[in-house]
C-alpha positions in Angstrom: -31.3 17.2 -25.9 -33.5 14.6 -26.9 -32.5 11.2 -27.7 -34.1 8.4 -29.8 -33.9 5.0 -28.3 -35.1 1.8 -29.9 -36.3 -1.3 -27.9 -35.2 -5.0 -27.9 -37.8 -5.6 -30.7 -36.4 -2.2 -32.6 -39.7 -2.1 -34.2 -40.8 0.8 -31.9 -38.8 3.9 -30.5 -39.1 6.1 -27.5 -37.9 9.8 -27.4 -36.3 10.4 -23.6 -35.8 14.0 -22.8 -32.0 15.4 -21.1 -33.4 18.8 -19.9 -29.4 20.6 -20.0 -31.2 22.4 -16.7 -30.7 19.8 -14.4 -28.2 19.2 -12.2 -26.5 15.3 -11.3 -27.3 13.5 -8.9 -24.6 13.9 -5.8 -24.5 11.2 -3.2 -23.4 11.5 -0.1 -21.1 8.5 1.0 -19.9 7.8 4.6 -16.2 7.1 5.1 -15.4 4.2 7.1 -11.9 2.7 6.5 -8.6 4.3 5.7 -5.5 2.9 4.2 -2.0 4.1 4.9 1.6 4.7 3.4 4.4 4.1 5.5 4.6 7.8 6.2 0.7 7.8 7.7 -0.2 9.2 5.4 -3.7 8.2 3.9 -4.1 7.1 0.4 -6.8 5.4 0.4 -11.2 5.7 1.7 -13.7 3.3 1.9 -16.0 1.4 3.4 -14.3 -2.1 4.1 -15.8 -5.0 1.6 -17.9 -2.4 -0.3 -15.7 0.6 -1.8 -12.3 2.0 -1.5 -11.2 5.0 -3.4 -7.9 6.9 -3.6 -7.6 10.1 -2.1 -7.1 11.3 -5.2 -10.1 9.6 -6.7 -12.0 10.8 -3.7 -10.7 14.9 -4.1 -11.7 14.7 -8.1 -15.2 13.7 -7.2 -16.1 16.6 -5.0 -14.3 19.1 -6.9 -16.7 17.4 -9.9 -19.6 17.6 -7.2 -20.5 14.1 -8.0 -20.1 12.8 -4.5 -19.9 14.3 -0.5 -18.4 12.4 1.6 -18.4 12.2 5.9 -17.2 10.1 8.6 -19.0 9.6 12.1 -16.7 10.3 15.0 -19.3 9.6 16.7 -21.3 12.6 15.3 -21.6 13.5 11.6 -17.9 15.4 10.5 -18.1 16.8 7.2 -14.7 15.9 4.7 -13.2 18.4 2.5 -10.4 19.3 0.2 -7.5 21.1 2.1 -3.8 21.8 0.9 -0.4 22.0 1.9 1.4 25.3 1.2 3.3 23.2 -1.6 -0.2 22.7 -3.3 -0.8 18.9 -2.7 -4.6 18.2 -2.2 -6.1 16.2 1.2 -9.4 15.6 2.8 -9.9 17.0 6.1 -12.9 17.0 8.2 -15.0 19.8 9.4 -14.2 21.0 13.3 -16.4 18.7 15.5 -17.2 17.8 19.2 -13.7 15.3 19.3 -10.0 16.9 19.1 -8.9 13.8 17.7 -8.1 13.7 14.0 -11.5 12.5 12.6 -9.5 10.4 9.3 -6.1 8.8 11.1 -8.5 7.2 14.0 -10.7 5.6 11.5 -9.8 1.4 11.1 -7.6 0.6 8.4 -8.8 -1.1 4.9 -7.4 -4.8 5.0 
């Protein structure tokens, strides 16, 4: 798809080219900080003073492959979408060197 795009002047004009071929850029965030309902459970990820997204938030964007996300416990633990039998999405972490659940021992988000 090609789009025309004039400059500040908008005496001249620029054609930028969308090949439909390529595919978005997907970053790869590291998980930090967790937030907490009064049942444990997490509802909230970041990285304290820069971002914090909902778990929700944070499920949509892999599903949309826009973002990949890890934690360091201490070595790299991949986090993925898992469900309950009832259906309700979560992130989990791939099995690492630690037996401890990667997400509950990470700080909390102030």
């Amino acid at each position: 798809m090609n789009k025309r795009l004039a400059n500040l002047a908008g005496s001249e004009s620029a054609t930028v080219t969308h090949p439909s071929n390529l595919r978005s850029i997907v970053a790869d965030s590291v998980i930090k900080n967790v937030r907490k309902n009064r049942e444990g459970d997490i509802t909230h990820v970041g990285v304290k003073g820069l971002w914090e997204w909902t778990v929700a938030a944070t499920v949509a964007s892999i599903e949309a492959r826009s973002n990949t996300f890890f934690v360091e416990c201490p070595q790299r633990a991949d986090v993925y979408i898992a469900s309950t039998p009832a259906g309700k999405k979560f992130l989990k972490t791939t099995a690492d060197t630690t037996t401890k659940n990667n997400l509950d021992n990470l700080p909390p988000l102030d």
